[in-house]
Backbone as JSON Lines, residues from 0, in Angstrom:
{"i":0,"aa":"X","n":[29.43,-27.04,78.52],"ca":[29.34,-26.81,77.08],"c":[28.88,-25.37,76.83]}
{"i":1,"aa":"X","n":[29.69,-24.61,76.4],"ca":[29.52,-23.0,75.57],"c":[28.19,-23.25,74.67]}
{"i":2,"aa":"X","n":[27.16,-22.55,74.96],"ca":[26.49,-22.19,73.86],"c":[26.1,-21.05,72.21]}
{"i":3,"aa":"X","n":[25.63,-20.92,71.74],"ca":[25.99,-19.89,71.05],"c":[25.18,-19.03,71.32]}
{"i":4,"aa":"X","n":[24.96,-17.69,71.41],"ca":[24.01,-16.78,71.5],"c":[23.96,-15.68,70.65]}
{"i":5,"aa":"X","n":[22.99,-14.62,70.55],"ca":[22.78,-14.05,70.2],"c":[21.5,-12.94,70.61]}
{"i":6,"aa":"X","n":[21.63,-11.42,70.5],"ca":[20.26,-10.66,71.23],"c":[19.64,-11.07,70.24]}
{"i":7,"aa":"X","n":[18.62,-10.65,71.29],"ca":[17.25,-10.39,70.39],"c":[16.95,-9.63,69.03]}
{"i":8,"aa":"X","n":[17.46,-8.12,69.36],"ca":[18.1,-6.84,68.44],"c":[18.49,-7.45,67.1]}
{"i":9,"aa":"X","n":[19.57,-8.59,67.72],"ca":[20.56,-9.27,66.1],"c":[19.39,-10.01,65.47]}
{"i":10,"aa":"X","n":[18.64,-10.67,66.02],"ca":[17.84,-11.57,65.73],"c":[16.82,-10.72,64.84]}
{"i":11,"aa":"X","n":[16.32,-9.33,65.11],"ca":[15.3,-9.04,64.5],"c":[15.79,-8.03,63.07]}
{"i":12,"aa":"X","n":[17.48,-7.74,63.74],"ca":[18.19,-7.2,62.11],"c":[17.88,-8.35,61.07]}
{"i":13,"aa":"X","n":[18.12,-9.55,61.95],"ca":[18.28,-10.6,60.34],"c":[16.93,-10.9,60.06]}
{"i":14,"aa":"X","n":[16.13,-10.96,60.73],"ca":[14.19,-10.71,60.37],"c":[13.73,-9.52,59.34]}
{"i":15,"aa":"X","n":[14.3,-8.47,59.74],"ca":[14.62,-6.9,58.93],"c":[15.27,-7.66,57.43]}
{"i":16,"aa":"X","n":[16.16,-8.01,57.3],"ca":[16.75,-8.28,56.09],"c":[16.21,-9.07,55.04]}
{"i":17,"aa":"X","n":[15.49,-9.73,55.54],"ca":[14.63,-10.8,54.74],"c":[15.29,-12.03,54.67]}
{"i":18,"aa":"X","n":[16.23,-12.34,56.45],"ca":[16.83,-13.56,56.17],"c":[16.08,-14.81,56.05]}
{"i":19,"aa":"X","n":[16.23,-15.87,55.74],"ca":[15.3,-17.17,55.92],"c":[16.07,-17.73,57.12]}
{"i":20,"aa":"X","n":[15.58,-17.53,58.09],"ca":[15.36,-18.47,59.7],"c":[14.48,-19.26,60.05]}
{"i":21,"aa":"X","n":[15.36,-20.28,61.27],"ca":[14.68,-21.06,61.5],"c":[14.06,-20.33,63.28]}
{"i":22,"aa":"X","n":[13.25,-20.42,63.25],"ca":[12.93,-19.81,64.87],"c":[12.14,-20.78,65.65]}
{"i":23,"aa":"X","n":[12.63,-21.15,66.69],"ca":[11.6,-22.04,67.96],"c":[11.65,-21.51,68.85]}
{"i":24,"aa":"X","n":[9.69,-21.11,68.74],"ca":[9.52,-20.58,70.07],"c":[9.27,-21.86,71.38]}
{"i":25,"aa":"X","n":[9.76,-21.64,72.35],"ca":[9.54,-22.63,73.37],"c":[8.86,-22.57,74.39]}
{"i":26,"aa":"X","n":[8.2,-21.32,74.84],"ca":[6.85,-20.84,75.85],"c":[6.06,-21.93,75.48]}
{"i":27,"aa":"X","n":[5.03,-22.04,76.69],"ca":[4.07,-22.59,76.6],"c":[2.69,-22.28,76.03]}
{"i":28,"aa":"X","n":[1.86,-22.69,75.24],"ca":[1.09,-22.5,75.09],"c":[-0.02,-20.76,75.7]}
{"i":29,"aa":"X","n":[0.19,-20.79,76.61],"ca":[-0.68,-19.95,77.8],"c":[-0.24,-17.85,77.15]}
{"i":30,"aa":"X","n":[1.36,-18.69,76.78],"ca":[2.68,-17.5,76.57],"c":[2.13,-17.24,75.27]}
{"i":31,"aa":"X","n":[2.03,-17.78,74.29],"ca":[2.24,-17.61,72.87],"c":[0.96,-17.04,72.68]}
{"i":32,"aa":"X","n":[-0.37,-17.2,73.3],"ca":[-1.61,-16.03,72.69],"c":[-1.3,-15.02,72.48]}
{"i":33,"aa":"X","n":[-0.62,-14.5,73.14],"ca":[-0.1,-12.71,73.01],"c":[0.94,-12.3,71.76]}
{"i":34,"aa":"X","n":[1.28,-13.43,71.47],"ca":[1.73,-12.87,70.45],"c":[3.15,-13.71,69.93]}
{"i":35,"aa":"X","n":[3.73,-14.33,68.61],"ca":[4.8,-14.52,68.15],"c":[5.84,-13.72,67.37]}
{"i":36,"aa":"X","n":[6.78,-14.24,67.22],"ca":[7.49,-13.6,65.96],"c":[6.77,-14.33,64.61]}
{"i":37,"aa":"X","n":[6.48,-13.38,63.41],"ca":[5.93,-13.77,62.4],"c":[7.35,-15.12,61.97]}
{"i":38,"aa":"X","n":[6.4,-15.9,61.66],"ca":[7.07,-17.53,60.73],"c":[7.84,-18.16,61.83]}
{"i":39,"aa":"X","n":[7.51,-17.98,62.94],"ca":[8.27,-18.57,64.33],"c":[7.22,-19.84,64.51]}
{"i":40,"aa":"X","n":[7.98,-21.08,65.16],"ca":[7.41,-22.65,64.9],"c":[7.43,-22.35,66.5]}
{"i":41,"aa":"X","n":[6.04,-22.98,66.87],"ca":[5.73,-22.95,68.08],"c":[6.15,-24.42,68.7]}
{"i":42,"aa":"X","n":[6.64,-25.17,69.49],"ca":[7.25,-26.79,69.91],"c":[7.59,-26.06,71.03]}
{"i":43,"aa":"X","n":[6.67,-26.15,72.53],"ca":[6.61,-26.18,73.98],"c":[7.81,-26.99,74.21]}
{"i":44,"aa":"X","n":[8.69,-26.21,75.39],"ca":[9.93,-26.73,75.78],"c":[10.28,-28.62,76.07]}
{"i":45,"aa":"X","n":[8.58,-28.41,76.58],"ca":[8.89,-30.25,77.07],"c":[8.62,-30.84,76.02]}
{"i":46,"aa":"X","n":[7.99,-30.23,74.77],"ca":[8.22,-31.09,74.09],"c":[9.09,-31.35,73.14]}
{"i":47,"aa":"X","n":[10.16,-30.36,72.98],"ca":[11.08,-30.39,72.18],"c":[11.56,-32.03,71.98]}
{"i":48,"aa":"X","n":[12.2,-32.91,73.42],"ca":[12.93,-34.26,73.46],"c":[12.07,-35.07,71.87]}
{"i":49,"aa":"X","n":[10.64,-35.17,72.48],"ca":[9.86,-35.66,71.2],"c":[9.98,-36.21,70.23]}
{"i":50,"aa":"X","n":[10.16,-34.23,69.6],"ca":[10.03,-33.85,68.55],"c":[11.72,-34.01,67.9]}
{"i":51,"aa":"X","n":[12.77,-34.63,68.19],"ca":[13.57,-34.21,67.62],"c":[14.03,-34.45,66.04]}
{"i":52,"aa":"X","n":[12.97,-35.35,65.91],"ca":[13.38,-36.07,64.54],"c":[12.57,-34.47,63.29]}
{"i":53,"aa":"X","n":[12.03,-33.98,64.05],"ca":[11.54,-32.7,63.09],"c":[12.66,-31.57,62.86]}
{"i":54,"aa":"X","n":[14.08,-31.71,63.99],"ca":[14.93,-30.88,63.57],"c":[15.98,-31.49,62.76]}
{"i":55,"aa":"X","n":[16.44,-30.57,61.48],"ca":[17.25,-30.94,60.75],"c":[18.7,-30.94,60.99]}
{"i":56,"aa":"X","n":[19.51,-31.77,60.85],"ca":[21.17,-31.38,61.37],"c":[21.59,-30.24,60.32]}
{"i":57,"aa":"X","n":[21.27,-30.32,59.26],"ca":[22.12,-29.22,58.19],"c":[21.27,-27.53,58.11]}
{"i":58,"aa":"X","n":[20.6,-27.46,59.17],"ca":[19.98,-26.26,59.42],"c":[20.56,-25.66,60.8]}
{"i":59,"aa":"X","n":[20.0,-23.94,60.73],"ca":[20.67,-23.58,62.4],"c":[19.24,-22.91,62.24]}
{"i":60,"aa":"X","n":[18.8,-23.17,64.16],"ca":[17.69,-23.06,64.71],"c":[17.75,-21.67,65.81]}
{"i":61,"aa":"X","n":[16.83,-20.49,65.52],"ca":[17.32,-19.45,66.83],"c":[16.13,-20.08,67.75]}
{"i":62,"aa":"X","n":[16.45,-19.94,69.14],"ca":[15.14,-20.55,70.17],"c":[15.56,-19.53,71.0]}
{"i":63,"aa":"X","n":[14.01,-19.09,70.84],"ca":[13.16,-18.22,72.01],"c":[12.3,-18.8,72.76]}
{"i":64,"aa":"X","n":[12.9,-17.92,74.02],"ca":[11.32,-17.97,75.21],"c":[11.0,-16.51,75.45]}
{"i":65,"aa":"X","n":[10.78,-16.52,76.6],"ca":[10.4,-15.33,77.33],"c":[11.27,-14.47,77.26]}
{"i":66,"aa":"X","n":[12.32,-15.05,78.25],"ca":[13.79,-13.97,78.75],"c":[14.78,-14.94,78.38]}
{"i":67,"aa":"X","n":[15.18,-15.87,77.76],"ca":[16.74,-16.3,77.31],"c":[16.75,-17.37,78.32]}
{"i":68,"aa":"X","n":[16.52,-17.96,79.45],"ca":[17.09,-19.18,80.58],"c":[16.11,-20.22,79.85]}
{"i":69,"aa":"X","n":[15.09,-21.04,79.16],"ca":[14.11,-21.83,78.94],"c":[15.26,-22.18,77.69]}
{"i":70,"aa":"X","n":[15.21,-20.98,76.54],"ca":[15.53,-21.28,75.24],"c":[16.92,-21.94,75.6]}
{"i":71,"aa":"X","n":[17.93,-21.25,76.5],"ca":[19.26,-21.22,76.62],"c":[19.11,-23.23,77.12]}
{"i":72,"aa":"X","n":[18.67,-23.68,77.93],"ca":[18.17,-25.12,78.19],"c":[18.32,-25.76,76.78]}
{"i":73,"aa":"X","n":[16.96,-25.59,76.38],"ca":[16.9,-26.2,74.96],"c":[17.64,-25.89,73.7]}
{"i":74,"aa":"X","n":[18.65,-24.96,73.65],"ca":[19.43,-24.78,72.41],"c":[20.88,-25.6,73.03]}
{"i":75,"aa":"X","n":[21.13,-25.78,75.03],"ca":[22.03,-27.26,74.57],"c":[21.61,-27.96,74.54]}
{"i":76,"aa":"X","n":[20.32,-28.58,74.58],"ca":[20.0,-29.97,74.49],"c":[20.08,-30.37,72.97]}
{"i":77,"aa":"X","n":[19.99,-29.31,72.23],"ca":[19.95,-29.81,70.74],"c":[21.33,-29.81,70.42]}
{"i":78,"aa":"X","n":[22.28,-28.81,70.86],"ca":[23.62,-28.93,70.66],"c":[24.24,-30.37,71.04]}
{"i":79,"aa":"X","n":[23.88,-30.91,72.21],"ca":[23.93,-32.16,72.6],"c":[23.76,-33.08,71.43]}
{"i":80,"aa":"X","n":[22.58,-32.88,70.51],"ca":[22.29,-33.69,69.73],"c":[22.71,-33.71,68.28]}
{"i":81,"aa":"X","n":[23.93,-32.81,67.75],"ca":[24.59,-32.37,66.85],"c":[23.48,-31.64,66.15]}
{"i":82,"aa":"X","n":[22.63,-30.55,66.8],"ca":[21.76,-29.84,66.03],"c":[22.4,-28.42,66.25]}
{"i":83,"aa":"X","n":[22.39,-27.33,65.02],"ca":[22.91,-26.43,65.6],"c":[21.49,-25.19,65.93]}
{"i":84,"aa":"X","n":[21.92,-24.64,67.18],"ca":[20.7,-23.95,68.09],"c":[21.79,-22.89,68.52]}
{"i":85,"aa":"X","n":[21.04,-21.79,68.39],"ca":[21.45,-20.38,68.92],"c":[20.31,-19.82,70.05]}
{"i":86,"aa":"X","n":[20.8,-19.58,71.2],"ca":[20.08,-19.24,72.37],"c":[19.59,-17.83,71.79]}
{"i":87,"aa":"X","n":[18.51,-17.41,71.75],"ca":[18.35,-15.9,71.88],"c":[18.03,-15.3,73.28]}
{"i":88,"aa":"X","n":[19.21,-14.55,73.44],"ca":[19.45,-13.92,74.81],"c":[18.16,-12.29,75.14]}
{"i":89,"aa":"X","n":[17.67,-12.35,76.05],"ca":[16.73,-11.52,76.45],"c":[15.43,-12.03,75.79]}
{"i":90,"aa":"X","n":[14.99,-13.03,74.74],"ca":[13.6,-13.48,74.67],"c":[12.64,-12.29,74.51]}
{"i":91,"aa":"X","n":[11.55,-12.98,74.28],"ca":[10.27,-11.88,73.81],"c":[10.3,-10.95,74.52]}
{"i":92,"aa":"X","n":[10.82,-10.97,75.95],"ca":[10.83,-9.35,76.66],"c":[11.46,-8.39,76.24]}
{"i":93,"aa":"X","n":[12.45,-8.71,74.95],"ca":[13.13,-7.95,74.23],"c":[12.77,-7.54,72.93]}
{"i":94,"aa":"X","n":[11.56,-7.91,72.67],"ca":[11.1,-8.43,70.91],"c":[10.41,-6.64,71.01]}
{"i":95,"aa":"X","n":[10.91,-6.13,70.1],"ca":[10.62,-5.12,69.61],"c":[9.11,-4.98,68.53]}
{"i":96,"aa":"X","n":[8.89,-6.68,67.53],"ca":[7.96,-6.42,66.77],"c":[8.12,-5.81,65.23]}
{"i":97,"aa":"X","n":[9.58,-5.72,65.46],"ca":[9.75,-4.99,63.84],"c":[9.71,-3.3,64.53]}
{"i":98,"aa":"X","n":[9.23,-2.97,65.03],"ca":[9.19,-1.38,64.87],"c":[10.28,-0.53,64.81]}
């Protein structure tokens, strides 16, 4: 199954614009002290299965991790689940911060 992706870069143009996104970060706990994307929903990878009744079908979700392989996992598992999820490719090692 093809996923959809997208950089990081695109991700933080449409942050720049004042788009309304949905963002899941998926690091663990340990990851996320250092720092998020502002209005990014924190839900740890294992617990995504869970949680699924908190994602909406008529919404699209970008999911971050670190580097893109964690999120890329969990954006098919939601695709699996007729949720739509966009992998963000390169993850916080790419997160610029707005600057």
């Amino acid at each position: 199954m093809e996923i959809k992706e997208i950089q990081m870069s695109e991700l933080e143009s449409k942050i720049s614009l004042g788009e309304s996104l949905n963002i899941i970060d998926v690091r663990e706990d340990f990851e996320v002290q250092f720092g998020m994307i502002d209005g990014a929903e924190h839900i740890p990878m294992n617990d995504v299965p869970n949680r699924l009744d908190e994602f909406d079908q008529d919404q699209k979700y970008y999911i971050v991790c670190k580097s893109g392989g964690r999120s890329a996992d969990v954006a098919m598992f939601l695709n699996r689940h007729d949720i739509d999820a966009v992998n963000v490719d390169g993850g916080m090692m790419e997160y610029k911060g707005g600057q």
